[in-house]
C-alpha positions, 0 to 999 in steps of 0.5 A: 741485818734485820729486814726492817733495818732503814739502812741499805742492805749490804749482803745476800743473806740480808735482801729479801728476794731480788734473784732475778735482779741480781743475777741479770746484774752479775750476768751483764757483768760476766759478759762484760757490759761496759755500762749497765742502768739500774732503774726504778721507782723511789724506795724500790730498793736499788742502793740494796740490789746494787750494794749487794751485788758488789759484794760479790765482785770487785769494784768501789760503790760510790754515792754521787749525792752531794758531788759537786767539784771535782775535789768532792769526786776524787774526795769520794773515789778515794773513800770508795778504795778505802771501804773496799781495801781487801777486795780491790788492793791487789788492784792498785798495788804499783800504780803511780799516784797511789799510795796504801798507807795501813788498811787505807788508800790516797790518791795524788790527784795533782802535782808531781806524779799524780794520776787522773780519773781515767788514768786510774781507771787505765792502769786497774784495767790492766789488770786483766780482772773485771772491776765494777766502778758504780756511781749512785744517783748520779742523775744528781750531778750538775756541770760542768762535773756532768761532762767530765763524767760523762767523758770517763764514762765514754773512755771507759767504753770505748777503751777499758775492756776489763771495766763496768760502770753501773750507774743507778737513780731513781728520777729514771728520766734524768739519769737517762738525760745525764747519759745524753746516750740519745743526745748527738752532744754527749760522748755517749750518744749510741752507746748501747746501755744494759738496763736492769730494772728493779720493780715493785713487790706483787702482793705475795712478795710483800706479804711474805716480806711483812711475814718474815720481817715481823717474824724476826721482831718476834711480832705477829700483827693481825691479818687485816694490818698486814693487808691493809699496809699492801694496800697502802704501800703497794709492793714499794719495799722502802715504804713496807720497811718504814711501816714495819719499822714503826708498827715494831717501835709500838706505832699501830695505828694505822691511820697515824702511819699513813699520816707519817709516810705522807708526811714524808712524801709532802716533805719532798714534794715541798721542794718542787716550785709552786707551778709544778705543785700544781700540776701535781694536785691536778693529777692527784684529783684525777685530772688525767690528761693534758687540757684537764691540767691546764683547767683545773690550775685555771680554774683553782689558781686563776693561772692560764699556764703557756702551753710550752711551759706546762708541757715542760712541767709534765715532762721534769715531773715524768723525768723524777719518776714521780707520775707516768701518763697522768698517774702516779707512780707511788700512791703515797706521793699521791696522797701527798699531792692532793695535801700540797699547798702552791 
């Protein structure tokens, strides 16, 4: 897989660097950390880290976009089985409520001899073999789904010595609400979680990036183009991908590529509600503290927001990982703030 593929990178010899990352990664779970975050910024990258360090180990990947009942997890687990058959068979072979059928797995959810989520999970810990079970943005889970996760997550530490669930997500703020590890309600209120964060590329990496991935394309692009996109995209491996991937398919102007990213940026953006669009506006025209916020939108938007709801705004902006203490975390979401209309 080329380095300007727009997929997720699913082998070692296809990720660009990452060493530190994936070896604190296979590190924890030599040392049997029960559960393991993955942490960063939108497009940084971790569906790549965490894809490819599965593919050393044993263990499903799951993907919790768009889980809503239960019927969607199980539906998912059973998938996540059957993507992994040759790695996880011996897993589940002679296990009650399962059933190999070719080079597929079901899973008997309900009725006469089912199984459940942590009773599946029980008997592959009784293998005596460590299994990774990892849940993917899974801060975009609602309840009552939350808490029934939460609960297998909590079991799961409590009681499976053999199993490590990594969860990752790029709203950091949320995924840290969905644990609810500092909140006394959830079961996993003190757990200890091992984090292992994926960061930004300095400005060698990226160019070394851009270098070799144009290098595969057979493309060489002036100096100043690669420079320029480092500027632009500030180490973001996601954003380099979609500017190497366009510069190949014959997009070279520059200007036209920002304009696409932003556009992009604008796209997600547009789903926040009006207030919260202008709370980022504020910021993105360096509105850098608390009371420069609440004046611009009053004198831009002739709302005085309460002071409690503004302080929850920037709160959920901070917990999607899109600003930090006045500053945005992604120039390109920036950009795209100071274009949004409320």
């Amino acid at each position: 897989m080329a380095l300007f593929d727009l997929r997720p990178k699913c082998r070692r010899e296809d990720l660009f660097d990452r060493d530190k990352e994936l070896q604190e990664l296979y590190k924890a779970f030599e040392q049997g950390k029960p559960l393991i975050a993955l942490i960063g910024i939108r497009r940084i990258g971790k569906t790549s880290v965490l894809r490819t360090f599965l593919s050393g180990v044993q263990g499903i990947y799951i993907d919790m976009r768009g889980v809503v009942r239960r019927s969607d997890l199980e539906l998912r687990v059973a998938d996540a089985f059957s993507s992994a058959f040759d790695k996880v068979k011996r897993f589940l072979e002679g296990i009650r409520g399962v059933e190999i059928v070719g080079f597929s797995v079901e899973v008997r959810w309900r009725g006469r001899d089912s199984v459940s989520f942590t009773g599946l999970l029980s008997e592959i810990n009784k293998k005596g073999r460590r299994f990774v079970v990892a849940l993917d943005e899974v801060q975009s889970v609602r309840p009552p789904l939350t808490a029934e996760i939460r609960n297998a997550i909590a079991y799961s530490y409590d009681n499976l010595e053999n199993i490590t669930f990594i969860v990752a997500g790029s709203e950091v703020g949320l995924l840290y609400s969905f644990l609810g590890y500092e909140n006394p309600s959830s079961p996993l209120y003190g757990r200890y979680v091992h984090e292992v964060l994926i960061e930004r590329f300095d400005r060698d990496l990226a160019r070394e990036f851009l270098a070799r991935g144009f290098s595969e394309e057979g493309i060489k692009p002036p100096d100043e183009v690669i420079e320029t996109a480092i500027e632009l995209f500030d180490g973001i491996v996601g954003w380099l991908v979609f500017f190497g991937r366009k510069y190949v398919d014959g997009y070279r102007n520059l200007e036209e590529l920002k304009r696409m990213a932003i556009d992009l940026a604008r796209e997600e953006l547009n789903k926040l509600s009006s207030r919260e669009k202008m709370v980022l506006k504020a910021v993105a025209l360096n509105c850098d503290s608390w009371s420069k916020v609440r004046s611009f939108i009053a004198e831009n938007y002739g709302i005085v927001l309460p002071k409690s709801t503004l302080s929850r705004i920037i709160e959920k902006l901070e917990k999607l990982s899109i600003v930090k203490d006045y500053r945005f975390l992604d120039p390109v979401y920036r950009e795209a703030a100071k274009t949004l209309t409320p």
